[in-house]
FIVEXKOL-730625 format. One record per residue: x, y, z of N, C-alpha, C, O in turn. Coordinates in steps of 0.05 Angstrom, whole numbers, plus 32768, in hexadecimal, padded with zeros to 4 digits. Example, Ala and Ser with C-alpha at 12.3 -4.5 7.8 and 13.67 -1.06 7.14 Angstrom:
<pts>
81087F8E809C80F67FA6809C81087FBE809C811D7FBE80A9/81017FD3808E81117FEB808F81028001809D810C801780A1/
</pts>
This chain:
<pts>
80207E2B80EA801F7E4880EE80097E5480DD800C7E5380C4/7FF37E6180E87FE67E7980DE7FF77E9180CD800F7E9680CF/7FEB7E9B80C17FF67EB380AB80017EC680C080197ECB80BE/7FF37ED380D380067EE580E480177EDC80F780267EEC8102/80177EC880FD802F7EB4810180467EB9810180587EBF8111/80417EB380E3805A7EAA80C780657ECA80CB807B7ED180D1/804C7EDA80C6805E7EFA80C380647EFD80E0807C7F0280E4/80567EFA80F980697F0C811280867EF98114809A7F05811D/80887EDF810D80A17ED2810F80AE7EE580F580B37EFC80FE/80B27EE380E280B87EEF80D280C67F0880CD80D57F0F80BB/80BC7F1780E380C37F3580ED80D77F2D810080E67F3F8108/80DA7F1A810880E47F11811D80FD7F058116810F7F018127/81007F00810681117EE980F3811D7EDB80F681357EDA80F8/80FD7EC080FA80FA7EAD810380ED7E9B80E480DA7EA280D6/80FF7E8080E180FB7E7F80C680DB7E6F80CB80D27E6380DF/80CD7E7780AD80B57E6F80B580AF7E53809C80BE7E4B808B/80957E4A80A1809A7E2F8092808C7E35807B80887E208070/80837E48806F80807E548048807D7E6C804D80757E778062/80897E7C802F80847E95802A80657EA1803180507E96802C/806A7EB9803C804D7ECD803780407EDB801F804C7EEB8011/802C7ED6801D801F7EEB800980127F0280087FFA7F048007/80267F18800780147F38800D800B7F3F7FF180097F577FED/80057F2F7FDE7FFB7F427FBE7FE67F597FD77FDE7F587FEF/7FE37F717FBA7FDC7F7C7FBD7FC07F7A7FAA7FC67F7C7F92/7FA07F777FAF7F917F727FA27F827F937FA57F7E7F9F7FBA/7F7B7F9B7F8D7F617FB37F927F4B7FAA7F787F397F9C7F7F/7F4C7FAF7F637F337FAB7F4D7F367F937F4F7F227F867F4F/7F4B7F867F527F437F607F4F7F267F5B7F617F137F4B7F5C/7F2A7F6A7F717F167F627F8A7EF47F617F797EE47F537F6D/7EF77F707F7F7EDF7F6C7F6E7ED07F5E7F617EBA7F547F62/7EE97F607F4E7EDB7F4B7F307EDA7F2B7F3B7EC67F1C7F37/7EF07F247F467EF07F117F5E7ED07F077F6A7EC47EF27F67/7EC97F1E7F787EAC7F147F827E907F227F737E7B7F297F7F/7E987F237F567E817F2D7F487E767F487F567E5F7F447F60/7E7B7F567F587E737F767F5C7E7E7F847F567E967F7E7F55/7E767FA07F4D7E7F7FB17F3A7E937FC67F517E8E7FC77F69/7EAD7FD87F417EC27FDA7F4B7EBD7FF17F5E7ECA7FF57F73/7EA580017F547E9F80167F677E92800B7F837E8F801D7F94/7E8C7FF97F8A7E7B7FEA7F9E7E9F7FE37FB97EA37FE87FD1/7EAB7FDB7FAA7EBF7FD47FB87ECB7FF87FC07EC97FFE7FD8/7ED380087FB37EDE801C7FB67EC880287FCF7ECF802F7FE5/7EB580287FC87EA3803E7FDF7E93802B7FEE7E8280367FFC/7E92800E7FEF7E80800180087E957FEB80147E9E7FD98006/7E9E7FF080307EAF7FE080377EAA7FBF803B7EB87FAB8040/7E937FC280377E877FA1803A7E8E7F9280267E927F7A802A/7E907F9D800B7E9F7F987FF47EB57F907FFA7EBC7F787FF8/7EC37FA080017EE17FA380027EF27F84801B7F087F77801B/7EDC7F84802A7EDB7F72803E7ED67F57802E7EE87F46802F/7EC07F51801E7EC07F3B80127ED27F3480027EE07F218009/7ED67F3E7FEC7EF57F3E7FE87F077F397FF27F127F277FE6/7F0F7F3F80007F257F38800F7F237F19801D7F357F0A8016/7F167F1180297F037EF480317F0E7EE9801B7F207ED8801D/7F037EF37FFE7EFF7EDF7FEA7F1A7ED37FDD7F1D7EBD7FD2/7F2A7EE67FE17F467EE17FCB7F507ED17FED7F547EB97FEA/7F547ED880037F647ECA80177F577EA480117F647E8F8010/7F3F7EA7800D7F387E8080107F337E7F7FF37F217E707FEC/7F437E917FDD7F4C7E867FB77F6A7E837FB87F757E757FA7/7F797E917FCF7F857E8E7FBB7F9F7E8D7FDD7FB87E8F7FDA/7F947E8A7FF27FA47E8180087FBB7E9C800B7FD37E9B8010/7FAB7EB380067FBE7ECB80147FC57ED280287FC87EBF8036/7FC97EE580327FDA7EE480527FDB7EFF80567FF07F0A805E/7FC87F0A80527FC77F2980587FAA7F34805B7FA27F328044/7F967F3F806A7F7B7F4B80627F887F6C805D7F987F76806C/7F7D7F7980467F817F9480487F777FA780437F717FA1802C/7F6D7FC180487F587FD180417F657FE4802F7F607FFB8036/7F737FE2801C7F807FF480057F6C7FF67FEE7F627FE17FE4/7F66800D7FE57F57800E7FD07F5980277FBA7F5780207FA3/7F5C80437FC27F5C804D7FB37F6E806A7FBE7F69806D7FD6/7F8280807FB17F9180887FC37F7580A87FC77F7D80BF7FCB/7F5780A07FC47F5080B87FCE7F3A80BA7FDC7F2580C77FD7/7F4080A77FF87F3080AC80177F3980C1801D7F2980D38017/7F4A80C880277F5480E480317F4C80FB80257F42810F802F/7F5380F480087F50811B80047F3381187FF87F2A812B7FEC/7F2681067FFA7F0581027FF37EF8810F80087EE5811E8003/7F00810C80237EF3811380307EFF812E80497EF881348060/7F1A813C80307F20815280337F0F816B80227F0F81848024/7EFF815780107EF2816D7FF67EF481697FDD7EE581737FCD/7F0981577FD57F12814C7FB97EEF81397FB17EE0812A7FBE/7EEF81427F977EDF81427F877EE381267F7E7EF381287F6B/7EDD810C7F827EDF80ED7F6E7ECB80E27F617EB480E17F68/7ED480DB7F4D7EBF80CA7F417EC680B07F3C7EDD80A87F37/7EB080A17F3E7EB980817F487E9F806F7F297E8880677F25/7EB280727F1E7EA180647F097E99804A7F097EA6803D7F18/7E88803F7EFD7E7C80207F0B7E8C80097F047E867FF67F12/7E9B80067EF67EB47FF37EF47ECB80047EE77EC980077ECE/7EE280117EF57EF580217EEE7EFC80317F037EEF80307F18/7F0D803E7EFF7F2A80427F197F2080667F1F7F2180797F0F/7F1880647F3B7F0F808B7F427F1C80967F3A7F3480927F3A/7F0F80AD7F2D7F2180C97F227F2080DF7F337F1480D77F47/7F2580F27F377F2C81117F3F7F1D81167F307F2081097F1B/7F04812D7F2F7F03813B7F1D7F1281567F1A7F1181627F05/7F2081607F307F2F81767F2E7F4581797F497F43816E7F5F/7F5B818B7F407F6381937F687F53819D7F6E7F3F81A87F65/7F6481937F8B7F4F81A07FA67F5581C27FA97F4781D67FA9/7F7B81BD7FAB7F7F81D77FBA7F9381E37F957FA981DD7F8C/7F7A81F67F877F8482047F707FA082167F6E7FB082177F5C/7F9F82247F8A7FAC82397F8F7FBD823C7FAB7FB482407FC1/7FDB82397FA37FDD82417FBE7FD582467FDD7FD882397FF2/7FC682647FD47FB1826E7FE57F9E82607FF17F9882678008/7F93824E7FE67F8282367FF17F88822B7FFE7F758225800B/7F9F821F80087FB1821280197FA5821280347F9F81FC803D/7FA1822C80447F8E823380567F74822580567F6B821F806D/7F66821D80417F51820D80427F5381EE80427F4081DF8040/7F6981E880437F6881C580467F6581B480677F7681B28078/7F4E81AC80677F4C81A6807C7F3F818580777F2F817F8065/7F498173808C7F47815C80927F30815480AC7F34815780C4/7F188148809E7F0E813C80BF7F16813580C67F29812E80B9/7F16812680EC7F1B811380E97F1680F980DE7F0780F680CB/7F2180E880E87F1B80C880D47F0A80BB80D87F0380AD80C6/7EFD80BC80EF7EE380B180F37EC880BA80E47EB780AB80DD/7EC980D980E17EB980E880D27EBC80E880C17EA780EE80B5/7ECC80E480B27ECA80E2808D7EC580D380837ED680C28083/7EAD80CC80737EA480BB80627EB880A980567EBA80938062/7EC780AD80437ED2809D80437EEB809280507EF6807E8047/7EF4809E80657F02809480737EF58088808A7F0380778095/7EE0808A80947EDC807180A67ED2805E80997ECB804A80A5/7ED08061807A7EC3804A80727EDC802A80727ED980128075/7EEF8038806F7F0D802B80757F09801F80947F0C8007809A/7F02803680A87F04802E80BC7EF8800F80C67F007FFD80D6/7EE3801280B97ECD7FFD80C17EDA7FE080B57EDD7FCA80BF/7EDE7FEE80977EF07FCF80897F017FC280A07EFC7FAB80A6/7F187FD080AF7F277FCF80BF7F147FB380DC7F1C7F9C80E4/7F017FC080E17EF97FB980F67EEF7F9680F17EF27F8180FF/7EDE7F9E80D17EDB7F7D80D37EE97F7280CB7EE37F5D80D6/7F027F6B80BA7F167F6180AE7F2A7F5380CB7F357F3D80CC/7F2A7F6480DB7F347F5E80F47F207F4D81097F287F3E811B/7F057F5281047EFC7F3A810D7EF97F2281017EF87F0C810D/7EF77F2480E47EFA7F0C80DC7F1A7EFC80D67F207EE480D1/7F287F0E80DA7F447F0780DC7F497EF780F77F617EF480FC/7F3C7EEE81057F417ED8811E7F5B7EDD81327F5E7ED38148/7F6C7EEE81257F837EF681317F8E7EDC81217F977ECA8130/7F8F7ED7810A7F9E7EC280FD7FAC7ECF80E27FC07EC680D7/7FA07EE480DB7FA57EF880BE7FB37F1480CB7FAE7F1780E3/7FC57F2A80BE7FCB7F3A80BE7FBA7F4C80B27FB97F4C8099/7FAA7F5B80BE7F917F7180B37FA77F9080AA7FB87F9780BB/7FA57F9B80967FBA7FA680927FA27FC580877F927FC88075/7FAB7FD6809F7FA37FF480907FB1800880777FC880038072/7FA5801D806A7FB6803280607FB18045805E7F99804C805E/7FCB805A80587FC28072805A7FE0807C80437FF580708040/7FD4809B80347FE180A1801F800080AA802D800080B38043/801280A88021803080B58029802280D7802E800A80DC8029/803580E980388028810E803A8032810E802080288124801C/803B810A800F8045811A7FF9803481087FE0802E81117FCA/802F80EE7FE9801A80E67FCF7FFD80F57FD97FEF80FB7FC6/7FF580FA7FEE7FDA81087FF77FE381227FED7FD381287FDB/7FF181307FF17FFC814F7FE47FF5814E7FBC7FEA81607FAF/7FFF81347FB17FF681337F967FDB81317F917FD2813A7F7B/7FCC81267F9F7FB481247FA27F9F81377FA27F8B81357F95/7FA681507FB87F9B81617FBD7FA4817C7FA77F96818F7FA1/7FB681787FA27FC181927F8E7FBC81847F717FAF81917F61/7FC581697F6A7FC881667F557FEF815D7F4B8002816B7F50/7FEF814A7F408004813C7F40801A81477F288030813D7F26/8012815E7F138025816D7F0A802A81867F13803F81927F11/800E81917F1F801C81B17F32802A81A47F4B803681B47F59/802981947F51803281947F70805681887F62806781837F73/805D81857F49806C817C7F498080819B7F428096819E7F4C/807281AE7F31807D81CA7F33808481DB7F4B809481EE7F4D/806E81CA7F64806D81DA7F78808981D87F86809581ED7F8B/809281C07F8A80AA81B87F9480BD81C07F8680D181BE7F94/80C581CB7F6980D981E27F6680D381FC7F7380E282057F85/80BB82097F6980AE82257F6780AC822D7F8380B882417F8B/809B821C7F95809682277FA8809B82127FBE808682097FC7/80AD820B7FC880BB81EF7FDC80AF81F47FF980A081E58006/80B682077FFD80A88212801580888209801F807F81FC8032/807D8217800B8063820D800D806181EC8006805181DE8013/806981E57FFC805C81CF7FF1806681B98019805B81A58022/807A81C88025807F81C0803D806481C38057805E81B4806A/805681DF804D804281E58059803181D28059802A81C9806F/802681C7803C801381B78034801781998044800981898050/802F819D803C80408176805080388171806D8030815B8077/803A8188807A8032818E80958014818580958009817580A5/8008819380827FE8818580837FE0816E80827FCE8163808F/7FF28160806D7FE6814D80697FF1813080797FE6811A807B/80078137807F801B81238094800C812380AB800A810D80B5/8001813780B77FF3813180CB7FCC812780C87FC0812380DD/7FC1812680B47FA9811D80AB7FB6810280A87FA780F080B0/7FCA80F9809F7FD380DE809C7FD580D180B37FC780BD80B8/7FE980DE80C57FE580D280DF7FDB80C980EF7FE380B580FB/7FC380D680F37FAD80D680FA7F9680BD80ED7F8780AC80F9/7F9B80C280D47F8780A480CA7F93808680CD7F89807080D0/7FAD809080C97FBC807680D87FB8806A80F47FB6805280F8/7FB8807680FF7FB5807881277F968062812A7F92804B8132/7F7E807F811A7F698078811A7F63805281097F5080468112/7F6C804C80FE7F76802C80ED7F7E801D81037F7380088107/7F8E8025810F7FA28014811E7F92800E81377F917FF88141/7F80802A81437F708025815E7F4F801481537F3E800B8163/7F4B801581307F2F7FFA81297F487FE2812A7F3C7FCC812B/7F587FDF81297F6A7FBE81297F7C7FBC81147F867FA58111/7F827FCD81047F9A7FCD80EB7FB47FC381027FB77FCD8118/7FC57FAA80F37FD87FAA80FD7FF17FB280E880077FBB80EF/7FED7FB080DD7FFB7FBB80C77FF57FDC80B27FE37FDB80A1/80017FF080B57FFA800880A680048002808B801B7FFA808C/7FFD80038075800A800A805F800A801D805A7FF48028805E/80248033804C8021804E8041802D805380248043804C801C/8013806280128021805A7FFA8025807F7FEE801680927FF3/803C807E7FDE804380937FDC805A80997FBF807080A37FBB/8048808E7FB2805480817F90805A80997F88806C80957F77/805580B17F8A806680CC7F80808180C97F87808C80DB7F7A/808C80C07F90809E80C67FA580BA80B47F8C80D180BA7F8F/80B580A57F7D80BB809B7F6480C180B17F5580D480AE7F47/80B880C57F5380BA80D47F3E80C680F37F4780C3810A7F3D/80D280E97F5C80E681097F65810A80FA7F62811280E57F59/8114810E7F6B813981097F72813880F97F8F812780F97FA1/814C80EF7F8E815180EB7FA8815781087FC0815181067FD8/816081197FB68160812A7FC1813F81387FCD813A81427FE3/813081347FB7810981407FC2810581337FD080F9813A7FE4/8111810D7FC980FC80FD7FE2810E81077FFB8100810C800F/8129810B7FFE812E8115801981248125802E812381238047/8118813D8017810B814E802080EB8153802180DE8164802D/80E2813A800D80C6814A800D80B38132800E809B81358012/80BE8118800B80B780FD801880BB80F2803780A880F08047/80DB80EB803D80E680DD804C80DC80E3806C80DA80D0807C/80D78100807480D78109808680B880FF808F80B480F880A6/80A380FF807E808F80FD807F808680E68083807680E58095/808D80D38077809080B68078809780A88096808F809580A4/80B380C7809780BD80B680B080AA80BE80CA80AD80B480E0/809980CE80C6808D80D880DC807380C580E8806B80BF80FE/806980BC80C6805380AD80D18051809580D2803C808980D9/806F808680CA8073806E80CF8084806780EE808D805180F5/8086808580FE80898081811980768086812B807A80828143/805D808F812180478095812E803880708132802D80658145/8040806581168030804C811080368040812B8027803A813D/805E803C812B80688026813E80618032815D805A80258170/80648043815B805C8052817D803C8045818780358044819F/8024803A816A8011802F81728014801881748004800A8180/8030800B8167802D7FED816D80297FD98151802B7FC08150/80217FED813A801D7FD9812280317FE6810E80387FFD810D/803A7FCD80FB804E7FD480EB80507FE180D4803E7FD880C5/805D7FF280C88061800480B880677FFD809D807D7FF2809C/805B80008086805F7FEB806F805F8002805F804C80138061/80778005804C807A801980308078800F801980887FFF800E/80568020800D806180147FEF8068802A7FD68057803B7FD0/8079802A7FCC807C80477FB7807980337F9E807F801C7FA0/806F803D7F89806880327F72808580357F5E8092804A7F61/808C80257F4F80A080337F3780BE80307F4180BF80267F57/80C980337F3E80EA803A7F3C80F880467F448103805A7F3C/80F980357F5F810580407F7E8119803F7F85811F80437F9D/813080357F68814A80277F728155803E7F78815E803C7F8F/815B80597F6E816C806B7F758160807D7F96816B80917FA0/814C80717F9D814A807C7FC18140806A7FCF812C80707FDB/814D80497FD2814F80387FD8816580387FF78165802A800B/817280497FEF8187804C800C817680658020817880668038/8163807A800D8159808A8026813980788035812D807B804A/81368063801D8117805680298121804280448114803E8059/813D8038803E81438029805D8144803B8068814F8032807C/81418058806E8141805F808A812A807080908129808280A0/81158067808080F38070808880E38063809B80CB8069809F/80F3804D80A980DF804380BF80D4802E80BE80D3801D80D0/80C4802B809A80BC801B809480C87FF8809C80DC7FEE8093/80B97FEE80AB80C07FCB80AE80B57FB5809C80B77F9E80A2/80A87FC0808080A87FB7806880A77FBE805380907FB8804D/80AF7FC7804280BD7FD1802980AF7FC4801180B47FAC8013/80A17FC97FFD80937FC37FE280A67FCD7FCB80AC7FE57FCA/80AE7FBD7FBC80C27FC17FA680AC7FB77F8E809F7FA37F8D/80AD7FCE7F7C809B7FC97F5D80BB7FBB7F4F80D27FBB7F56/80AB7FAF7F3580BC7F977F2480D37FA27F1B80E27F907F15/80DF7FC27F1780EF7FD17F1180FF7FCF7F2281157FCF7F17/81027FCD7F37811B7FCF7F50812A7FB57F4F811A7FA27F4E/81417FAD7F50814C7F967F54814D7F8E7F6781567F9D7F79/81467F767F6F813F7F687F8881567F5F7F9681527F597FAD/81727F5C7F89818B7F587F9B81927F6D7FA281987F6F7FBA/81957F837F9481A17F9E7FA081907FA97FB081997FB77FC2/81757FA77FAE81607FB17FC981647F957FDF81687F9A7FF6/81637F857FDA81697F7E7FFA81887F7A800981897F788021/819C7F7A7FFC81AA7F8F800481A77FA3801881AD7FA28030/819D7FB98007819E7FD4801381867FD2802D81887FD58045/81737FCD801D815F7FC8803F81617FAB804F81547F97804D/817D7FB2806481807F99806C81727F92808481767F7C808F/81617FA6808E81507FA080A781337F9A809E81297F8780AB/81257FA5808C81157F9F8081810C7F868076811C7F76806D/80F47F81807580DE7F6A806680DC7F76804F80D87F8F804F/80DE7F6A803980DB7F77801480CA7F62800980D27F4C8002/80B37F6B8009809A7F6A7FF9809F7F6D7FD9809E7F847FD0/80A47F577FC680A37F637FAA80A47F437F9D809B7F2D7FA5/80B47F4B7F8680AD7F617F7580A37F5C7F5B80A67F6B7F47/80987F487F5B80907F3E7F37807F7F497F2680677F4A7F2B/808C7F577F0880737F647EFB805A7F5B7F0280577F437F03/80497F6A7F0680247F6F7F03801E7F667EEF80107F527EED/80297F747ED980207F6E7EC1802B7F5A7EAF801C7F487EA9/80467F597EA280527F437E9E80537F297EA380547F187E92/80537F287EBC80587F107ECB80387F037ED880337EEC7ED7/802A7F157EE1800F7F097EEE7FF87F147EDC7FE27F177EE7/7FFA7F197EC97FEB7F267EB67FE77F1C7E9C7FD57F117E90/7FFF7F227E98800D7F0C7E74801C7EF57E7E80237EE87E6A/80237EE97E92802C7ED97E8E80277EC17E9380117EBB7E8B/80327EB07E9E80217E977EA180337E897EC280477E917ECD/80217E757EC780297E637EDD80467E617ED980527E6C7EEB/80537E587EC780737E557ECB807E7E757ECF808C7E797EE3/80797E8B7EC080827E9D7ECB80857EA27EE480997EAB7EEF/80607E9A7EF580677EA47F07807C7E9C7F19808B7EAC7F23/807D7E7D7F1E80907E6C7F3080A87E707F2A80B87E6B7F3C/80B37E797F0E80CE7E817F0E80CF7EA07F1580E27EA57F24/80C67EB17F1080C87ECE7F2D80C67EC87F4680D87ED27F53/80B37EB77F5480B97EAF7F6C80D57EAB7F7A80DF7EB77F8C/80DC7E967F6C80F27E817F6C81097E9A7F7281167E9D7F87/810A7EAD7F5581227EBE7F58811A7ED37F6D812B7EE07F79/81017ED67F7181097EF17F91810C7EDB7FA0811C7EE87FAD/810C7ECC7FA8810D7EB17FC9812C7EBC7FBD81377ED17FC4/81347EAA7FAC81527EA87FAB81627EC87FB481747ECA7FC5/81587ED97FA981607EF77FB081577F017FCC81567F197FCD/81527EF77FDB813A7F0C7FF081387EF8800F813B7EFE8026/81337EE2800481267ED38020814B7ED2803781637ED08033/813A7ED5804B81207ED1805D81117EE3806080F87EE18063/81217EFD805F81117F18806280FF7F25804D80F67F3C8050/80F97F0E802D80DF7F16801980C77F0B802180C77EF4802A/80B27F18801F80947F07801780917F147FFC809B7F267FF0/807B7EFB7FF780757F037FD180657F157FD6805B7F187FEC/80617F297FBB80507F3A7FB8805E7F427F9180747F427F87/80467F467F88804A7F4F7F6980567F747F6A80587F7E7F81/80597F7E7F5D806B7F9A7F5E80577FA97F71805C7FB37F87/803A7FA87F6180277FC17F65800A7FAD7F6B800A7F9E7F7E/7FF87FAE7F5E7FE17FA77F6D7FDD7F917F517FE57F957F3A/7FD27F7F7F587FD07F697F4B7FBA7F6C7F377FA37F6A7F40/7FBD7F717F1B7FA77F7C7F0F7F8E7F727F097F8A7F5B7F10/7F7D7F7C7F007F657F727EFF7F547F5B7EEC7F3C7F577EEE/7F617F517EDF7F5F7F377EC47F757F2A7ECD7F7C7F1B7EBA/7F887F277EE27F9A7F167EEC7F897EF67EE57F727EF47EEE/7F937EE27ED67F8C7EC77ED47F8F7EB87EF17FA47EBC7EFD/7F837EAD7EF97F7A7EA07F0F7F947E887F0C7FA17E827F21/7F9A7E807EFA7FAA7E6F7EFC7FCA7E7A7F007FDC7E6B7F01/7FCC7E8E7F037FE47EA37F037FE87E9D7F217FFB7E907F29/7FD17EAC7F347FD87EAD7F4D7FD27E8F7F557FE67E877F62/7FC27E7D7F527FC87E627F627FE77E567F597FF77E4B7F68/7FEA7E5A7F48800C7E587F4180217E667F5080397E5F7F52/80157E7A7F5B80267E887F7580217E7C7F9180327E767FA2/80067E797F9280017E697FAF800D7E4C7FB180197E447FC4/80077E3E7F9780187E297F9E80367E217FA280417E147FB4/80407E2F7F8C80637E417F9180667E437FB380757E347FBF/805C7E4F7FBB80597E5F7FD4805D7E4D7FEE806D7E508001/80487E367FEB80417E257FFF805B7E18800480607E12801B/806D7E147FEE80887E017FF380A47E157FF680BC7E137FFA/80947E267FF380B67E347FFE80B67E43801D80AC7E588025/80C67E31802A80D37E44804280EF7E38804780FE7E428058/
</pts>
């Protein structure tokens, strides 16, 4: 079996003959193929090699165009700076004022700089993917694109102060999401990822209201195209773990904080992507660490886990860390 194989059986649940590997790679990439981090963020050819490079290092099972959460509102007007090895900043919000709200406007996806630059990743990743790899697109949750554009402690006032609006804003940006999703899915994304790591840091009650709906909208736009809907929220998701099973999502990303028996449990239709510290475990720790986290999500999770570290696999990760996962990997189904 080929890697998309393993996953359409998998979805299917049909047992397959070794675990999958969805890590999540972004600055690794890079350093990986000797080029500096801004090259990968803003030239998709970068981003493309990369991806090539860790799949025949390290026998992954995913191509993906994830990189930074600001294609969208970059090329809504948001101001970035992309320093030559180090992680893009904001230099300011977009929308200061309320009132501004009226001015947020989205090209489409083809026309935005950096969103078709995604697009294009999309197109060759999928041709070099033979139809043997899962080419996997993304696009921000509406309410992590809403932090983005406002800024991630007013927009967190806004949702006391002013709920209403901040509903207005959702409407904008849920549908600019949609849309770049669609646009992903019609260059060859078979897979959407949507990431929306704010969403950690409300009540269960906000995500009801100011996540879930949003989520659920564009992870039914995804399946209505035919490719599958993948959630990742960053952080400590155990207490809206019962509202994320009913977002649509047909794969689920759990960071090292969530417990892996009580989340698969609760998402019992779901594929759970997780969950081993980033840092701890593939960072500080060593080859035996990793094979004993393995070991305990298989034991917790399979059939319905593939491996994946919490969050994005960091950037000084030891090489001997992840072949310790791939080899782990190869013997378990």
């Amino acid at each position: 079996m080929n890697s998309f194989e393993r996953f359409k059986a998998q979805l299917a649940g049909i047992q397959i003959d070794r675990i999958l590997n969805f890590d999540l790679f972004m600055s690794f990439l890079p350093k990986l193929i000797g080029k500096p981090q801004r090259q990968y963020y803003l030239d998709h050819r970068v981003l493309c090699a990369g991806n090539l490079a860790v799949r025949e290092e390290f026998q992954t099972d995913i191509f993906q165009t994830i990189s930074d959460p600001y294609r969208e509102a970059a090329d809504a007007g948001l101001k970035v700076d992309f320093p030559e090895n180090g992680l893009p900043l904001a230099r300011e919000v977009l929308i200061k004022t309320p009132e501004e709200l009226s001015l947020l406007k989205y090209p489409e996806p083809g026309c935005g700089k950096r969103m078709s630059d995604r697009l294009e990743a999309v197109r060759i990743l999928k041709e070099k993917a033979y139809g043997e790899v899962p080419v996997m697109g993304w696009v921000e949750g509406a309410l992590a694109e809403a932090a983005d554009v406002r800024g991630i402690n007013q927009l967190m006032i806004d949702l006391v102060d002013r709920p209403e609006w901040v509903q207005e804003l959702l409407e904008i940006t849920v549908e600019a999401e949609i849309a770049f999703a669609t646009a992903q899915i019609e260059a060859g994304a078979d897979i959407i990822g949507l990431g929306d790591a704010v969403a950690s840091q409300i009540s269960p009650r906000m995500y009801r209201k100011f996540a879930l709906p949003y989520e659920q909208r564009i992870f039914e736009a995804v399946r209505k195209m035919g490719a599958i809907p993948r959630l990742h929220i960053c952080g400590d998701t155990t207490k809206i773990l019962p509202d994320i099973s009913q977002s649509g999502a047909q794969i689920v990303d759990l960071d090292w904080m969530v417990d892996m028996n009580y989340a698969f449990q609760l998402l019992d239709k779901q594929l759970v992507c997780g969950n081993l510290d980033p840092v701890a475990v593939f960072l500080m720790g060593t080859p035996e660490d990793v094979r004993k986290g393995l070991l305990d999500n298989y034991q917790a999770a399979a059939p319905r886990w593939i491996s994946m570290a919490g969050c994005e696999i960091p950037e000084d990760t030891p090489y001997a860390n992840l072949t310790a996962q791939m080899l782990t990997l190869r013997d378990m189904h």
